[in-house]
VMD Tcl script that draws the C-alpha trace (Angstrom):
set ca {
  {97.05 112.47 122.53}
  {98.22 109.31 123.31}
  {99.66 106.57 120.78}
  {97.40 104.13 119.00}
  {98.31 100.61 119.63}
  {99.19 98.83 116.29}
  {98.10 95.00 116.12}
  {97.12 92.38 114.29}
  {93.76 92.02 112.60}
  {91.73 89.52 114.13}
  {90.30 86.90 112.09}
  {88.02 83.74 112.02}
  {89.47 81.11 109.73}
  {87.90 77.53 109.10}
  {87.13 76.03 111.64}
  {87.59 78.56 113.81}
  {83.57 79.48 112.84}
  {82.21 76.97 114.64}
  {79.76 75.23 111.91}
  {79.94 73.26 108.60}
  {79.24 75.23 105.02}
  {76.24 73.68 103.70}
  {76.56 73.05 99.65}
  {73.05 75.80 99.67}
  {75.42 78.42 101.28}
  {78.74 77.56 99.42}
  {76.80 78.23 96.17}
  {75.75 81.54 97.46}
  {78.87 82.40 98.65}
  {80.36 81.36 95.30}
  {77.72 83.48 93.55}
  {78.28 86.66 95.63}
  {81.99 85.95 94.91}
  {81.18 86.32 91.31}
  {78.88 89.03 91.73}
  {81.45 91.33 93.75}
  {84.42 90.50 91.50}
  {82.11 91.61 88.40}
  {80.99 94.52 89.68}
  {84.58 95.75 90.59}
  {86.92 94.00 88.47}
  {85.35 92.81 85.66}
  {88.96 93.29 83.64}
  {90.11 90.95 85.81}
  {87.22 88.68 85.22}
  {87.23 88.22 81.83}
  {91.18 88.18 81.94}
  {90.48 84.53 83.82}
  {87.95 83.63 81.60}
  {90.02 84.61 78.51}
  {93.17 82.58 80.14}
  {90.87 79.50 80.88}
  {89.10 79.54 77.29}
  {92.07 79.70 75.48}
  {93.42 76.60 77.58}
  {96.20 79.12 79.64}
  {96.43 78.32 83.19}
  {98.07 81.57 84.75}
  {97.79 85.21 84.47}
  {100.18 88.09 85.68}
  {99.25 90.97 87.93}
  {101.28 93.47 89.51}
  {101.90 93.88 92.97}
  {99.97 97.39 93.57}
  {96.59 96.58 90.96}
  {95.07 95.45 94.73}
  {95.73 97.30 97.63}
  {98.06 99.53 96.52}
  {97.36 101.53 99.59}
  {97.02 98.71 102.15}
  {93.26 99.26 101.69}
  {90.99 96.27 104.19}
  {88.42 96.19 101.15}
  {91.52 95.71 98.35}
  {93.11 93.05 100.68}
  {89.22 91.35 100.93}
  {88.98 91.70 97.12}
  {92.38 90.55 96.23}
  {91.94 87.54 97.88}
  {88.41 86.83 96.42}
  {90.00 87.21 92.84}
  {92.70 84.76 93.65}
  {89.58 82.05 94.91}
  {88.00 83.50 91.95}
  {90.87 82.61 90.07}
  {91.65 79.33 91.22}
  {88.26 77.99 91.14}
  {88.21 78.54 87.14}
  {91.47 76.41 87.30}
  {93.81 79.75 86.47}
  {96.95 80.26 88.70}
  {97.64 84.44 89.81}
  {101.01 85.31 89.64}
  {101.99 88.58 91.18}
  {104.75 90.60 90.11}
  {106.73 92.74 91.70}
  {107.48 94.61 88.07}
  {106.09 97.55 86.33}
  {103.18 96.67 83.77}
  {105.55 95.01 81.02}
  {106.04 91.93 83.39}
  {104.74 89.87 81.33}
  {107.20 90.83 78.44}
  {109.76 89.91 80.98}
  {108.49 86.83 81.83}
  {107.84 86.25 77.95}
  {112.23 86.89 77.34}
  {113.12 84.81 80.16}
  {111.49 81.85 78.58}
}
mol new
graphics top color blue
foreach p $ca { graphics top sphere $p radius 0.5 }
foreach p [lrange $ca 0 end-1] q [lrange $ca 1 end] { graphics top cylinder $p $q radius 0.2 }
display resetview
């Protein structure tokens, strides 16, 4: 059998599409955004609007709580929760730690 050829992914970015975003389809977009995140992630949704509410402006995640096994879908939902994330004015940091990172982070300060 012979050996598959390992490449890049190929991907449209910007303005690579071709077309403007009209405000009508950047609201959907931001609503299916939503929709997705809650249906898989709602921890992580109401962990940014906990953060925000409370007046934080960051939240820790490890590394491996997305794409863990260099899933497509986890990469795709990893970087909706970070637009997710930053459109509710809350900074992601990831951590290369075990779950306690944010004790860590907490005794470094």
């Amino acid at each position: 059998m012979p050996k598959k050829e390992t490449r890049a992914k190929k991907l449209r970015l910007g303005p690579e599409r071709g077309y403007e975003v009209s405000e009508a389809l950047l609201r959907e977009r931001i609503t299916v955004l939503k929709l997705t995140l809650e249906k898989y992630i709602p921890a992580f949704v109401k962990a940014v609007h906990t953060a925000a509410a409370a007046g934080n402006t960051e939240i820790v995640t490890h590394q491996n709580a997305f794409a863990a096994d260099y899933d497509h879908d986890e990469y795709v939902l990893f970087g909706m929760a970070l637009k997710y994330a930053g459109i509710n004015g809350i900074t992601v940091v990831v951590s290369p730690e075990g779950e306690d990172a944010n004790e860590e982070k907490d005794s470094q300060s």
